[in-house]
C-alpha positions in Angstrom: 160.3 36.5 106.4 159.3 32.8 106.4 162.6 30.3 106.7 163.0 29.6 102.6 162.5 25.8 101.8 164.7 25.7 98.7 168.2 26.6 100.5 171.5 24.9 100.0 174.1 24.5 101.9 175.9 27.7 101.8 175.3 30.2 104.2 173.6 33.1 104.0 176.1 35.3 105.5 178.8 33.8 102.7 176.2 35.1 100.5 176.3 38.4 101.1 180.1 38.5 100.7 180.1 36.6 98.0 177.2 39.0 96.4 179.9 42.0 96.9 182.5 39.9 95.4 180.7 39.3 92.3 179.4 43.0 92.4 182.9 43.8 92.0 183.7 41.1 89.2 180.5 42.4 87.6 181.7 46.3 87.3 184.7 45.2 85.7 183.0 42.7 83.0 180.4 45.6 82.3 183.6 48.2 81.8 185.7 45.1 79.2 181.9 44.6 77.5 181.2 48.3 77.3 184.8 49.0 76.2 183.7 47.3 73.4 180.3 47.5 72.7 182.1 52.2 72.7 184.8 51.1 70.5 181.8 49.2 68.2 179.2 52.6 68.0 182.1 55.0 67.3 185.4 53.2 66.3 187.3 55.5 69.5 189.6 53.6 72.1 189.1 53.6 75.8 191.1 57.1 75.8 188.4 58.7 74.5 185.5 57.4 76.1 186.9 58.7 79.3 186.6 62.2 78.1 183.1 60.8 76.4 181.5 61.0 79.9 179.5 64.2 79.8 179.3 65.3 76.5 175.6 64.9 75.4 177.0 64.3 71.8 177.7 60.8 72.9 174.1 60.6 74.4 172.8 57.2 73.4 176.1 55.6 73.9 176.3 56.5 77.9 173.0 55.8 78.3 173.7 51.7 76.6 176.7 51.9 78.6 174.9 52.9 82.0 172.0 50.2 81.2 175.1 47.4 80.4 176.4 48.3 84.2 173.5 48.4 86.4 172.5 45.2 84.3 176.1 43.4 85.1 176.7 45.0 88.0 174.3 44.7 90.5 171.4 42.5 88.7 173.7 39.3 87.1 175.5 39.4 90.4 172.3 39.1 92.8 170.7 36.2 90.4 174.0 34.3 90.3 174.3 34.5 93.9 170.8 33.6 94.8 171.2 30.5 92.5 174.0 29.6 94.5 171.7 29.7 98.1 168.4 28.4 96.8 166.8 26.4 94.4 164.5 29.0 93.5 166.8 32.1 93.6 164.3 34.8 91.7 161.6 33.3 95.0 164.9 34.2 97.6 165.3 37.7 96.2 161.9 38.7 96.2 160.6 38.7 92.5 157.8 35.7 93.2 155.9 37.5 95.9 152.4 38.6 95.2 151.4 42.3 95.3 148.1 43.4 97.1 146.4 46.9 96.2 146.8 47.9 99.9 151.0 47.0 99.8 151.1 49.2 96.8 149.0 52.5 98.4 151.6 51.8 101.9 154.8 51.9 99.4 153.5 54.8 97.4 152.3 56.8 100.4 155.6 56.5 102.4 157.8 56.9 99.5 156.2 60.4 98.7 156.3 61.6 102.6 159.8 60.4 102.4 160.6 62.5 99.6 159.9 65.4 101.7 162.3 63.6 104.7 165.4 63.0 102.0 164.9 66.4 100.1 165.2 68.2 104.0 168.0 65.9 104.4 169.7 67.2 101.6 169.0 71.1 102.3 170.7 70.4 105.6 173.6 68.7 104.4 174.5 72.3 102.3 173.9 74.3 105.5 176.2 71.9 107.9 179.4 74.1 109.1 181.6 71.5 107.2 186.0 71.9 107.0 186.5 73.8 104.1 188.8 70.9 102.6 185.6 68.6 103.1 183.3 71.2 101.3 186.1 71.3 98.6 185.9 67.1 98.6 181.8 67.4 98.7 181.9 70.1 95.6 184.1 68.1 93.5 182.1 64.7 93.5 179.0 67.0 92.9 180.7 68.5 90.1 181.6 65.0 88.7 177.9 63.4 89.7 176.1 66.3 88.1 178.7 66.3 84.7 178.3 62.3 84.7 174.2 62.7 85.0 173.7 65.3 82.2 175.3 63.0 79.6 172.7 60.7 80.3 169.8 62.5 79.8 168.4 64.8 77.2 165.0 67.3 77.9 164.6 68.4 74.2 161.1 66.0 74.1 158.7 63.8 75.9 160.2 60.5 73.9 163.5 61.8 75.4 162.1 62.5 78.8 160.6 59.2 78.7 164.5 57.6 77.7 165.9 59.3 80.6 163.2 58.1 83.0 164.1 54.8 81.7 167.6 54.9 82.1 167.6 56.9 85.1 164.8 56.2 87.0 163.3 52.3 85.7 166.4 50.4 85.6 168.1 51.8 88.3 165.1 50.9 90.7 165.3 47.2 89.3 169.0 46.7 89.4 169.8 48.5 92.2 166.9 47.3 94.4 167.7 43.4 93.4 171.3 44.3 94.2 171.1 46.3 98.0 167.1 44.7 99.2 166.7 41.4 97.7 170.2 40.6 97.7 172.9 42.4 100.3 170.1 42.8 103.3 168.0 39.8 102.2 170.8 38.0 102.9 172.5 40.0 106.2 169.3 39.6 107.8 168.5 36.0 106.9 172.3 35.5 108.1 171.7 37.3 111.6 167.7 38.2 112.1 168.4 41.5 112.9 166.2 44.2 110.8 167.8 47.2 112.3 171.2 46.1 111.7 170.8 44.7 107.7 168.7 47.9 107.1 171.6 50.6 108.3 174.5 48.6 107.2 173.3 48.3 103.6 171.7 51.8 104.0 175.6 53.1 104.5 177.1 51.2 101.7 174.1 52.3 99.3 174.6 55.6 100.3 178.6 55.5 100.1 178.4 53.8 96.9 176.8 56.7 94.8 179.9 58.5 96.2 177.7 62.1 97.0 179.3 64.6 100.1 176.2 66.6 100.3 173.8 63.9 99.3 174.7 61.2 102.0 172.1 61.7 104.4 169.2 61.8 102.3 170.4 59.0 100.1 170.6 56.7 103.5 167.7 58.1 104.6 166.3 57.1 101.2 167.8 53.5 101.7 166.6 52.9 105.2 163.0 53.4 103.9 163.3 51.3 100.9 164.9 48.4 103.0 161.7 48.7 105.4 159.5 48.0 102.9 161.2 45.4 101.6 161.9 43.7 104.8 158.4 44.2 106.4 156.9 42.8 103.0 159.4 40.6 101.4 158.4 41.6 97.9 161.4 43.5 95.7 158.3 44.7 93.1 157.4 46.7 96.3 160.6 48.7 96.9 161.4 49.1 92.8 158.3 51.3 92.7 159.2 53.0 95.6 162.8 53.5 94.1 161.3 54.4 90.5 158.8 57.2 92.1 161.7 58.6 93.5 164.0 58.6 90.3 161.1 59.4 88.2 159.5 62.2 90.1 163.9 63.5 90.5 164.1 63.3 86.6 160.7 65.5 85.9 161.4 68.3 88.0 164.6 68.1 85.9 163.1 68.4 82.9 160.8 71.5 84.2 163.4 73.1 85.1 165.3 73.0 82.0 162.4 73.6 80.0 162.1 76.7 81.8 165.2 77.9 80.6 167.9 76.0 82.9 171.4 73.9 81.9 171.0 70.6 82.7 174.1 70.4 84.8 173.1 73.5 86.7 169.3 71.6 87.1 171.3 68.5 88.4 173.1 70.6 91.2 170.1 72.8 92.7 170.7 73.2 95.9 167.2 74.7 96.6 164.9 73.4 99.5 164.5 73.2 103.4 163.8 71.8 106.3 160.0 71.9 105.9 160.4 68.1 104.7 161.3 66.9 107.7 158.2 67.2 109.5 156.9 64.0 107.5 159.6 61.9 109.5 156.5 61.0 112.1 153.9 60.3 109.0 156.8 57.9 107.5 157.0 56.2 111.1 153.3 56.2 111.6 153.2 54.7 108.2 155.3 52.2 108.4 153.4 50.7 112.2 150.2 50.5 110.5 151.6 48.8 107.9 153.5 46.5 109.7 150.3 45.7 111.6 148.6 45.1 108.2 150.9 42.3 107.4 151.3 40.8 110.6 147.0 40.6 110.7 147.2 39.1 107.1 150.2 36.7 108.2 147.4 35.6 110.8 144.4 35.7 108.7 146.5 33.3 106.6 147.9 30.5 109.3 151.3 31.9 108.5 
């Protein structure tokens, strides 16, 4: 990435804690703000919107409340932050960056071949000889990730398939990808110029954040493609598609397999698959060389 003309004086490493520390501060504003905005839509207390999580009678009010975090929780945080480091902070993060049709075919073609590398990712994680304490650990947060999920979605039509792609799939990709890319490794790498290093790192915490056992590996598998493109391209509209695709495609097979007669929750937790999708881990490498050569040639082409 070019050295970014509009910088102030902080650092770009106290960025990226500072990005975590709002993070933080911006989970617990969206909790008091959806605290309210629950007690508001159903005149219940905070006691009852714990047991609320789940229970698809409560569907449009999760899916506000999930919308209200990823918006204050990872988006507000990484444009508050940026503002703090540049002049132009939506130009720092990645939002003011052109897209050609050839960036767009690279991100959608490696995105799909590394569905096939996360999805044998995940098949493997179920067959790993695990502690049976640590299995016990992994089926629990699966148990709570799958209950969480199926209150946010609903398969009963196409405008509620679309609602769930939305909620599930569009903003997700935004604020997540603002939050971990264009923020958190943007930052780490601009602090140290290593690509390797602010592609793992914020991999792991990506990963680790969405607190899944069995769905580790292919999550930061997931991430360390996702920071690639961003990194190799410097545009977040890039790695948002790629994130959304993945979402998206996650939250139609979903809905095909509960229109053909499965629970939602039991949908959420198919452990189906196998290690076929691994072979695609040389087409995503191959991939990603020739299109790292395509924008070092149009760096060149342009003087830059």
């Amino acid at each position: 990435m070019t050295t970014d003309l509009y910088k102030k004086d902080i650092s770009y490493t106290a960025g990226f804690f500072m990005l975590i520390a709002f993070g933080v501060g911006g989970m617990f504003l969206a909790g008091a703000i959806g605290g309210v905005a629950w007690n508001l839509m159903t005149g219940k207390g905070l006691e009852e919107l714990a047991q609320a999580v789940g229970n698809p009678a409560y569907l449009k009010e999760m899916q506000l409340l999930q919308t209200i975090q990823a918006l204050l929780g990872f988006l507000l945080p990484t444009i508050v932050t940026a503002s703090f480091l540049s002049h132009k902070p939506l130009k720092l993060v990645g939002f003011s960056q052109k897209t050609t049709n050839w960036q767009l075919f690279y991100a959608i073609v490696i995105i799909l071949c590394g569905l096939g590398v996360s999805a044998g990712l995940g098949y493997l994680s179920y067959q790993l000889p695990l502690p049976a304490s640590l299995r016990l650990r992994f089926d629990q947060w699966e148990n709570v990730y799958a209950s969480q999920a199926a209150g946010l979605v609903s398969f009963k039509s196409i405008p509620d398939l679309l609602m769930s792609i939305v909620v599930l799939a569009l903003i997700p990709a935004v604020c997540e990808e603002a939050f971990f890319r264009g923020g958190l490794q943007n930052f780490m790498y601009r602090g140290n110029r290593n690509l390797w290093l602010s592609v793992i790192v914020v991999s792991l915490i990506f990963s680790v954040i969405h607190m899944s056992g069995y769905g580790f590996l292919s999550r930061l598998a997931l991430g360390i493609i996702l920071g690639l493109i961003y990194q190799l391209s410097g545009n977040i509209w890039l790695s948002i598609l790629a994130h959304f695709i993945n979402n998206a495609l996650a939250v139609i097979v979903m809905y095909t397999q509960v229109q053909s007669g499965k629970p939602i929750a039991e949908a959420m937790a198919d452990k189906s698959g196998s290690y076929l999708g691994l072979v695609a881990v040389p087409l995503v490498v191959l991939l990603f060389v020739r299109m790292n050569k395509k924008i070092q040639q149009t760096k060149a082409a342009d003087g830059i």
